[in-house]
C-alpha positions in Angstrom: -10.0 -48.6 9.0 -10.0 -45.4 6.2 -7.5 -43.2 7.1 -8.6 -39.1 6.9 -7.2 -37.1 4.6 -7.7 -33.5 5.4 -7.7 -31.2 2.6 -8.5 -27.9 4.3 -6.9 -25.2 3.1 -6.8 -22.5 6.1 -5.9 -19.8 3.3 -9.4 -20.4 2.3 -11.2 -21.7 5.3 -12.2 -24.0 3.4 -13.2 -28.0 3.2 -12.7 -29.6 0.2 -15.8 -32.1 -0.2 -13.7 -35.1 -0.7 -13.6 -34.9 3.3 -16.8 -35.1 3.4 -16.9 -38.2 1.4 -14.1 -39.8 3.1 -15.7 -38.7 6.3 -19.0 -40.4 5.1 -17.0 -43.6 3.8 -15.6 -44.3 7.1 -19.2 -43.7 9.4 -20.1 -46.9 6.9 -24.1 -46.2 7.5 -26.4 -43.3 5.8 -26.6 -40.2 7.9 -30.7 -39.2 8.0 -31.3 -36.4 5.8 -32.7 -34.8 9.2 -29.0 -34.6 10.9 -27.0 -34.2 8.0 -26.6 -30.8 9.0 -25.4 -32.0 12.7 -23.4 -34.8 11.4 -21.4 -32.0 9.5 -21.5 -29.5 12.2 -19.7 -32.0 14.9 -17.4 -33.0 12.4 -15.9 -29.7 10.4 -17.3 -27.1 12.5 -20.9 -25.2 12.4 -19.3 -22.7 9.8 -17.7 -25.2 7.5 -17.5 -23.9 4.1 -16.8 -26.1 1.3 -14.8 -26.5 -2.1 -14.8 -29.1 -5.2 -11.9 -29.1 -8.4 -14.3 -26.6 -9.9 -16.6 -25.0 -6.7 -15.5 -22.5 -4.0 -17.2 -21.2 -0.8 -20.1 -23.5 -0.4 -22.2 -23.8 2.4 -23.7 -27.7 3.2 -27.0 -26.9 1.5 -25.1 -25.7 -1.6 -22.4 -28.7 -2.1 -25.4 -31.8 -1.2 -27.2 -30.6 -5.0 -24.1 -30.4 -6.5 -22.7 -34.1 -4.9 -26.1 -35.9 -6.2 -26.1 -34.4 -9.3 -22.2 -36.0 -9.6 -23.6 -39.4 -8.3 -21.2 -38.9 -5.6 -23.9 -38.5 -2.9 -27.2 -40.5 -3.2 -30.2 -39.4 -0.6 -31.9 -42.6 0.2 -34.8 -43.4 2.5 -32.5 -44.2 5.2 -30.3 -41.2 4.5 -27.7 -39.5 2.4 -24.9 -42.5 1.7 -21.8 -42.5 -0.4 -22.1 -43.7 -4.1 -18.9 -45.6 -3.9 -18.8 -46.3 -7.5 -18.6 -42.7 -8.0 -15.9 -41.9 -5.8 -12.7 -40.2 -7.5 -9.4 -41.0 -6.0 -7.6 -37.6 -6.2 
């Protein structure tokens, strides 16, 4: 079992995307592009806002791009899966 690491930071509001990475490690299966946005919602909230070591205030739509272009993320045909290879440990 992965143990969740929450890295909110409630003077911020925000989520820092490694919890969305952990979160995605331990569902273990793709999340279809097409409730990516629900998966998120039921998880940190509809609101979530997210951060990275160098990105503040980003909404979902705004962090995916910037995950996939870190070959964090990789959007599949079954869905949006972890690139574990990629994965930082901080």
């Amino acid at each position: 079992m992965v143990q969740q690491r929450r890295l909110f930071n409630p003077e911020t509001e925000m989520t820092h995307a490694h919890d969305l990475l952990h979160t995605l490690l331990a569902h273990a299966r793709p999340v279809p592009a097409t409730h990516i946005h629900a998966f998120v919602a039921e998880r940190f909230g509809k609101a979530a806002r997210f951060c990275t070591c160098s990105h503040q205030d980003l909404s979902l739509d705004e962090l995916l791009p910037i995950m996939q272009a870190k070959g964090k993320l990789v959007l599949t045909e079954q869905g949006w899966q972890l690139n574990f290879a990629e994965v930082c440990a901080h």
